[in-house]
N, C-alpha and C positions, 0 to 999 in steps of 0.2 A: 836669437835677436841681439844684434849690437848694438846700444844707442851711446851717443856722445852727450855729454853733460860738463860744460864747464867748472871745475872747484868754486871760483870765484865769487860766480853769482848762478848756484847750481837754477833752471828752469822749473818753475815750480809742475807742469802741468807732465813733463819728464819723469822728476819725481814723483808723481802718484802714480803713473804709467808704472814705474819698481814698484810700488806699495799695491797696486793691483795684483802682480803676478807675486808678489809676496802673501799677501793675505789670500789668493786663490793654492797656497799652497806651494809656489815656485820655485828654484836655486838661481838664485844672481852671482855674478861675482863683479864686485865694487871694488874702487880705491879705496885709500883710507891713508893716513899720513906715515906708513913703511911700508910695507907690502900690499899686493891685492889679496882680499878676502873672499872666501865662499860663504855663503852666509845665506839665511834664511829665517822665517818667525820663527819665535822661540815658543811660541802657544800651538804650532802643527807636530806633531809625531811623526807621521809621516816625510817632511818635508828631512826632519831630522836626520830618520833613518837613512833617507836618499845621500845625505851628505856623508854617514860614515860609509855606507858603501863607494863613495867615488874613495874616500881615502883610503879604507881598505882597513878601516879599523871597528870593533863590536861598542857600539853604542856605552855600555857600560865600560869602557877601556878609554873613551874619548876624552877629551883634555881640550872645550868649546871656551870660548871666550864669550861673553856678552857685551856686545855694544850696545851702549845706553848715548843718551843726548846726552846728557848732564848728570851730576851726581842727587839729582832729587828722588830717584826713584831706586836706587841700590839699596834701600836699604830691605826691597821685595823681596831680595834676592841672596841678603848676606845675613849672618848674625850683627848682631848689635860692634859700632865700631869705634873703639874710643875717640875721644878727642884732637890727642894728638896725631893719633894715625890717619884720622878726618882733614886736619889742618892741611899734612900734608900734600895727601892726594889732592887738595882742591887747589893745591898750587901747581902740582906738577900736571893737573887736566885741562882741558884736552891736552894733550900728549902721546907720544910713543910708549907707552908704557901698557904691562898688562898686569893689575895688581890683584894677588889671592886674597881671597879670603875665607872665611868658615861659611860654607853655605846655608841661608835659611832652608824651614821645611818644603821653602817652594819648589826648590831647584830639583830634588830627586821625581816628582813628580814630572816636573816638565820635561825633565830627559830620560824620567823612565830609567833610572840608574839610580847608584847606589853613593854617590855623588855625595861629597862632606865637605869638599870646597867648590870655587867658583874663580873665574877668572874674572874682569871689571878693564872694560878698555872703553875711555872716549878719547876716539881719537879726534886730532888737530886737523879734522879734515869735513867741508861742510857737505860734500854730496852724502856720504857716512851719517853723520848726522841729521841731514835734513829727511833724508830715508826713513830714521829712527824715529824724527819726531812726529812725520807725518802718519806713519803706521800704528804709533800710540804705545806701544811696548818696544823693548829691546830684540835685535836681532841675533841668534845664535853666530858664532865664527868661527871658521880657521881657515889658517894661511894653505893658500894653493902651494904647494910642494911641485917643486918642478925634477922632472926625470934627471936631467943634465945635472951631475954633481957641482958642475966648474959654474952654470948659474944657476942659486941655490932657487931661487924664487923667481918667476916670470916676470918682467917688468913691463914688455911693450902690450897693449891691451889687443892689438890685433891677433898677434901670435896666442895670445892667452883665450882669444876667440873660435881660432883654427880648431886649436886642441880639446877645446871644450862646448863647445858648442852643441854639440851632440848629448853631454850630461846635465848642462844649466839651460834655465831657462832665457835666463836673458844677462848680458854682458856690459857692462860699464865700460864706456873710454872716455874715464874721468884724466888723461894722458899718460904719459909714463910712470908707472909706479917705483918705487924703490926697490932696494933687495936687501935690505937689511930690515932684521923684525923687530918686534916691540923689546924693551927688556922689562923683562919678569921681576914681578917682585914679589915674594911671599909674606905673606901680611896677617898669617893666619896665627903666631903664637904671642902678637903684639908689640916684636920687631919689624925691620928690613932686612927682610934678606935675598939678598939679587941671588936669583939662582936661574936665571940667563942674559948674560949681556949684551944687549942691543943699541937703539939707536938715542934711547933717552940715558940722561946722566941725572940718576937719582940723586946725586951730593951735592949740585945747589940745589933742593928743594927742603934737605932736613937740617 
C-alpha cells in the first residue's frame, strides 16, 4: 500500500492508518529529514527479524536506530547521560543526526541481541514523528540501501514503492526524500566523536 501524507501538516486519521499496521506487526517505509527509513515497532520480534532479512543482515550484527518523538523517553533505552552531552543533543534535535550511546538493560531484550550501544535519532521531520508519538513507543530504523551504487539511497517514493512493495507493508509518499544520511555521532565514552559524516554539522551545536 502507498499512501501520501503531507510533512507539513501530516493527516492525523493517515497517521494512525501507519500505527495500525505498525502495531499489527507491519514494515513501512516513511520519510524522515535525510533519507527514507524502513522501520517498524520496537516491542514486535518478529516485525524486527523481517526487517534484517530484507537487509540481509543476522539480527545480532544489526546497527537499528531508534526514532523517538522527543528526547523524553531516551532515557528507556540509554544509560544514564550527562549534562552536557544532554545539553547538547537537545540543541542539535530534531535533526539529521544519529547519536550513540551505552544502551540500557532494555535494548538487548528488545532486539534480542547482545547489544551494548544504541543509536537515538529524532529527526526534523513531522510525519516521522507524529507516527512515533501516536504509536506510544519509539520505532526501530534503517536506512533503505539502494542497489545502484551511483544513487546510494532511493529518493523518489514511487520507485521506492515498485521495489518494495512486495517486502513492506505499507509505503509513505511523504515526497522526495534526500540521499544523504544522518551523521553519526558516538556519544558512548562521553565525547563527540563523528564517526560518519552526513547531512547535520555537529560544530554549531557544541
Amino acid at each position: 500500500m502507498l499512501i501520501k501524507i503531507y510533512p507539513e501538516n501530516p493527516n492525523p486519521k493517515a497517521i494512525e492508518q501507519v500505527v495500525e499496521v505498525l502495531r499489527k506487526g507491519g514494515l513501512i517505509i516513511y520519510p524522515t529529514d535525510t533519507v527514507y527509513g524502513l522501520g517498524c515497532d520496537i516491542t514486535n520480534q518478529k516485525a524486527i527479524e523481517a526487517i534484517c532479512k530484507i537487509r540481509n543482515i543476522k539480527p545480532e550484527k544489526a546497527n537499528f536506530s531508534f526514532i523517538c518523538y522527543d528526547l523524553s523517553h531516551i532515557s528507556d533505552y540509554t544509560k544514564p547521560i550527562d549534562s552536557t552531552t544532554f545539553r547538547v543533543i537537545k540543541k542539535a534535535l530534531p535533526g539529521p543526526f544519529t547519536f550513540i550511546f551505552n544502551a540500557s538493560h532494555a535494548v538487548p531484550k528488545l532486539l534480542n541481541s547482545n547489544k551494548k550501544t544504541v543509536g537515538i535519532r529524532v529527526p526534523d521531520n513531522n510525519i516521522a514523528r507524529e507516527i512515533v508519538k501516536a504509536l506510544g513507543n519509539p520505532i526501530v530504523s534503517a536506512s533503505i540501501k539502494d542497489d545502484d551504487e551511483i544513487i546510494e539511497y532511493s529518493t523518489d517514493p514511487e520507485l521506492i514503492y515498485e521495489k518494495y512493495q512486495d517486502l513492506v507493508d505499507l509505503v509513505i509518499d511523504g515526497g522526495y526524500g534526500g540521499n544523504i544520511a544522518s551523521t553519526i555521532v558516538d556519544c558512548t565514552s562521553g565525547d563527540f566523536e563523528v564517526i560518519r559524516e552526513g547531512k547535520g554539522d555537529l560544530e554549531q551545536f557544541l
